[in-house]
C-alpha positions in Angstrom: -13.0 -0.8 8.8 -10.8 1.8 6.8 -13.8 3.0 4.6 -16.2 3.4 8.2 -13.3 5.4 9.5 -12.4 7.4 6.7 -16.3 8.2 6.0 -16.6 9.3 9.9 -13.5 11.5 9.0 -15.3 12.7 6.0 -18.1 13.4 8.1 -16.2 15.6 10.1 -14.1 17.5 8.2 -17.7 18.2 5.9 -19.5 19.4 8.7 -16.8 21.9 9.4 -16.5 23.3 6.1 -19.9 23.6 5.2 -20.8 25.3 8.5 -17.9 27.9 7.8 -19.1 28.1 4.5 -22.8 28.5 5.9 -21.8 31.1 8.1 -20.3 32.9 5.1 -23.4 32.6 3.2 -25.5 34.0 6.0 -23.4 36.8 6.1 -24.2 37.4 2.6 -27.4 37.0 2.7 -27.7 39.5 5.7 -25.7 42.1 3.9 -27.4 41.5 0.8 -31.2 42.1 2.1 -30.6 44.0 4.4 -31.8 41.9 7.4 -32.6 44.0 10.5 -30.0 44.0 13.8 -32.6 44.4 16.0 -31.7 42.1 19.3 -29.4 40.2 17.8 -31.7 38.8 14.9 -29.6 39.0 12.2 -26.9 36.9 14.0 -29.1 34.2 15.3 -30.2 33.9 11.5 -27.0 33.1 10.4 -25.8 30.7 13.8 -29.2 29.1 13.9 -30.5 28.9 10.3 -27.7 28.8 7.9 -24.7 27.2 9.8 -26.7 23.8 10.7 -27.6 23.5 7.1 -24.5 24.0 6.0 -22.9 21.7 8.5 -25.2 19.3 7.8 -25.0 19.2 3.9 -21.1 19.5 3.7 -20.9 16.2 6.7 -22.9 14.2 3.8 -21.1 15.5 1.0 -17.8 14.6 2.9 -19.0 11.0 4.4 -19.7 10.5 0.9 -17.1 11.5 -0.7 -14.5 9.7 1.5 -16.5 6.5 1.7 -16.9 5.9 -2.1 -13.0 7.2 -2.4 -12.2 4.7 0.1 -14.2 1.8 -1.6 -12.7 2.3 -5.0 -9.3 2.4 -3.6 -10.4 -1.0 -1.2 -12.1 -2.3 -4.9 -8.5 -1.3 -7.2 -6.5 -3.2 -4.1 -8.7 -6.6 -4.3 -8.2 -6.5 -8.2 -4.4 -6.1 -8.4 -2.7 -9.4 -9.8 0.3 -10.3 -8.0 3.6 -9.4 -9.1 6.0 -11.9 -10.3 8.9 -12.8 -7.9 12.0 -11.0 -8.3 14.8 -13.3 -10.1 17.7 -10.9 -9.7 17.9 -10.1 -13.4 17.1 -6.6 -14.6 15.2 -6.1 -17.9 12.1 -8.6 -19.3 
């Protein structure tokens, strides 16, 4: 349950970075060749094109990231050995 929530968190937080960053990168691209303003075109390049791509690729790159972090951590957990009970001396 930990790893489905923390991939869906993943997901989030990826989809919002990588559609700021696809907005940034639409910007640049507008600026770069020169993309015409005519009606609005420019912008709905950048809002319809690049930011959905971007919020797509950066929501799998984060429900992948924090799913496999969250299944090594589950995996390093199961494979702990217990510790030994405390006898009340200090030192081995």
């Amino acid at each position: 349950m930990k790893i489905a929530l923390l991939a869906l968190l993943g997901l989030l937080l990826g989809a919002l970075g990588g559609a700021a960053l696809g907005i940034g990168a639409g910007l640049a691209w507008v600026e770069i060749f020169q993309t015409t303003g005519f009606e609005g075109y420019s912008g709905m390049l950048v809002f319809f094109t690049f930011m959905p791509i971007g919020a797509a690729i950066g929501g799998l790159a984060g429900a992948l990231l924090f799913g496999v972090t969250a299944a090594r951590d589950a995996e390093m957990a199961a494979r702990q050995s217990p510790t030994a009970p405390f006898d009340g001396t200090a030192g081995p």
